[in-house]
C-alpha positions in Angstrom: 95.8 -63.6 49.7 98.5 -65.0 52.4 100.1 -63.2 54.6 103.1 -64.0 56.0 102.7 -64.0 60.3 104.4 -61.5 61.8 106.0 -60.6 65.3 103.9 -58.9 67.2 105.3 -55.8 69.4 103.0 -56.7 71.8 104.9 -60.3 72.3 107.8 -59.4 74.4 105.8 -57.3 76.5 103.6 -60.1 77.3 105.9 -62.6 78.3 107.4 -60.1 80.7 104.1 -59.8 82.2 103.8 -63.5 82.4 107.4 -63.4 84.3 106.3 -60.6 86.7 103.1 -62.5 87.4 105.2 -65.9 88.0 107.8 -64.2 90.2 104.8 -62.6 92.5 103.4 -65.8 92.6 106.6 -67.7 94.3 106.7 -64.6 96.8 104.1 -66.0 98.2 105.3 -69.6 98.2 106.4 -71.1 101.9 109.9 -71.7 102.7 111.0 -74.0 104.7 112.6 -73.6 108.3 115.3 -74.8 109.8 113.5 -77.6 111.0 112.4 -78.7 107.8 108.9 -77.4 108.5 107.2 -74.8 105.6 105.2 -71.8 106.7 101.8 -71.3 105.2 101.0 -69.7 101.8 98.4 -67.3 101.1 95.7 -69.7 100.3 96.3 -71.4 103.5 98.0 -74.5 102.2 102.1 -75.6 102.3 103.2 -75.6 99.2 107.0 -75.5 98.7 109.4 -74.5 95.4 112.3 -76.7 94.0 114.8 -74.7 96.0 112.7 -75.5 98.8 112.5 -79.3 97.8 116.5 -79.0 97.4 117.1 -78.2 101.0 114.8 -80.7 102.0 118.0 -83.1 102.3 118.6 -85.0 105.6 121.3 -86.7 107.5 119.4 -88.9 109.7 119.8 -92.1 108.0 117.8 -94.9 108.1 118.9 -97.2 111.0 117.4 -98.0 114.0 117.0 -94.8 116.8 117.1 -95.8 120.6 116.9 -94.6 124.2 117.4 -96.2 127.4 114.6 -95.5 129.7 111.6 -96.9 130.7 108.8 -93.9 132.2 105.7 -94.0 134.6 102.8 -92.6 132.9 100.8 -93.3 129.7 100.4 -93.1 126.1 97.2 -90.9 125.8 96.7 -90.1 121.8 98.7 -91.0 118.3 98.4 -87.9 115.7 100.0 -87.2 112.6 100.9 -84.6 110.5 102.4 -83.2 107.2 105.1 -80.6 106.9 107.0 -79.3 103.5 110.0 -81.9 103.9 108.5 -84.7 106.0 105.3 -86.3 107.7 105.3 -86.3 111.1 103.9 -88.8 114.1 103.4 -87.9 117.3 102.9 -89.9 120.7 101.1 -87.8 123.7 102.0 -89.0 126.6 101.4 -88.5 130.2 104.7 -88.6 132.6 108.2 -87.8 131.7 109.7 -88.8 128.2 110.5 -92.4 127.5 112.8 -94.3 126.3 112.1 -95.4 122.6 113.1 -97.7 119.8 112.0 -97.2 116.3 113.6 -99.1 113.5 112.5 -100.7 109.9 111.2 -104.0 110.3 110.1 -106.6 107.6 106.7 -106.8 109.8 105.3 -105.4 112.4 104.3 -107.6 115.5 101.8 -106.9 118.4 103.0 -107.0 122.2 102.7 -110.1 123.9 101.1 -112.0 121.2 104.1 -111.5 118.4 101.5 -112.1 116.4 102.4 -110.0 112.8 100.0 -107.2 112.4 99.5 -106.0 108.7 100.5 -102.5 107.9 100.2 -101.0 104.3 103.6 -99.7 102.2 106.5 -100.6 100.5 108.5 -100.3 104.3 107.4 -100.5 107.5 109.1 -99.0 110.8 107.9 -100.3 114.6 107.5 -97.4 116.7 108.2 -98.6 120.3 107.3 -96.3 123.0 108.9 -97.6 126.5 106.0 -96.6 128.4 102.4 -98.8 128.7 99.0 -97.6 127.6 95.7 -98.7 129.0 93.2 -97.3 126.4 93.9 -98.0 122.3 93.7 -94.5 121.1 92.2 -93.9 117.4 95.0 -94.1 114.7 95.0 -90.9 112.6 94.2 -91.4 109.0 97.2 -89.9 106.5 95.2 -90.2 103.3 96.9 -88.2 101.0 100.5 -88.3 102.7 103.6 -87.7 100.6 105.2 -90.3 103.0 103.0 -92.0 105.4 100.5 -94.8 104.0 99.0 -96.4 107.5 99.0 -95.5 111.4 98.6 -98.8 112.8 98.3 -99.8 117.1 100.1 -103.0 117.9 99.5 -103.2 121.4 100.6 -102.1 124.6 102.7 -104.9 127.2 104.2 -104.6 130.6 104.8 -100.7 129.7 105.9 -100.9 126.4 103.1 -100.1 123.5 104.0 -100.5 119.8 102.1 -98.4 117.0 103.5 -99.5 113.3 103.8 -96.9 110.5 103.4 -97.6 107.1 105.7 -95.9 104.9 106.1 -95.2 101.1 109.5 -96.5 100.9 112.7 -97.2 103.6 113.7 -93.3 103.5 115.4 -91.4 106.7 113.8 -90.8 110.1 114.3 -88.6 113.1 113.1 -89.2 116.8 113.0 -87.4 119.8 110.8 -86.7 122.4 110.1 -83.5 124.6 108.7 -83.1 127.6 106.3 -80.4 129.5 107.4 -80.1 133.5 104.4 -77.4 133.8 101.7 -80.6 133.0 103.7 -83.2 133.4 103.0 -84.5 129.6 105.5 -85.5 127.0 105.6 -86.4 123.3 106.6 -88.9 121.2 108.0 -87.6 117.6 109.1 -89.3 114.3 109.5 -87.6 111.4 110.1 -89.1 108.1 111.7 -87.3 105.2 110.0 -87.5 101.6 113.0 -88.3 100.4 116.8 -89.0 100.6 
């Protein structure tokens, strides 16, 4: 014999439990702050929601970011890291800030030589530190980026050192430095946004 499926009581009850469980779940999903940066989750990772991904919007543009001066001291360490709306580089430094420029480039070229030096990703943006360095510190690997494909050193001249950054696409960036009078360090700082 064939019998005809029915609705279950049970059904309705079930998919509210399914929606309780869901809404618990993105209790516990990070936010992100007011710097763009998302605070860890439960399991220990940064994860982030759509509404999260929605404020993720920037107005820094993509064009090229300057400063003036050049600074006494040296770079000491390139490290990277990833946040909920951007990756992030960052240039330790001994000695006040310095002066910068960091702009897309259609390659990236080593001090002194000018020789092109070959950094993966579908853009590429020259991160020009106005201060020298006198050891090449290790490039930080950012396998598994959302933005960054390759941390690249392109030499260090007459107090200027170059590192290129490989990134997914030409999206916007940020930079600014900061500076620590207590041990006379300072930092470096690009961020790039995942998106537009």
């Amino acid at each position: 014999m064939n019998r005809r499926p029915t609705t279950s009581p049970t059904r309705p009850r079930r998919g509210a439990r399914a929606l309780a469980v869901l809404a618990a779940g993105a209790a516990l999903v990070a936010v992100p702050t007011a710097s763009g940066a998302g605070s860890a989750s439960a399991t220990g990772t940064t994860t982030t929601t759509a509404a999260a991904t929605a404020s993720c919007s920037t107005s820094w543009g993509s064009l090229a970011k300057t400063s003036a001066p050049l600074a006494r001291g040296r770079v000491t360490g390139v490290r990277a890291g990833r946040h909920a709306c951007f990756d992030r580089l960052v240039l330790d430094m001994t000695g006040r800030a310095p002066g910068y420029d960091v702009r897309y480039v259609t390659a990236v070229t080593a001090d002194g030589s000018g020789h092109v030096v070959p950094v993966a990703g579908g853009a590429r943006l020259a991160v020009v530190a106005k201060k020298g360095a006198t050891v090449i510190p290790s490039m930080p690997s950012v396998a598994g980026f959302t933005t960054f494909r390759q941390v690249k050193w392109a030499g260090a001249f007459e107090g200027y050192t170059t590192v290129g950054l490989g990134v997914r696409a030409r999206l916007p960036f940020r930079v600014f430095t900061l500076y620590d009078a207590t041990t006379n360090r300072s930092k470096l700082v690009v961020d790039v946004a995942h998106r537009w």
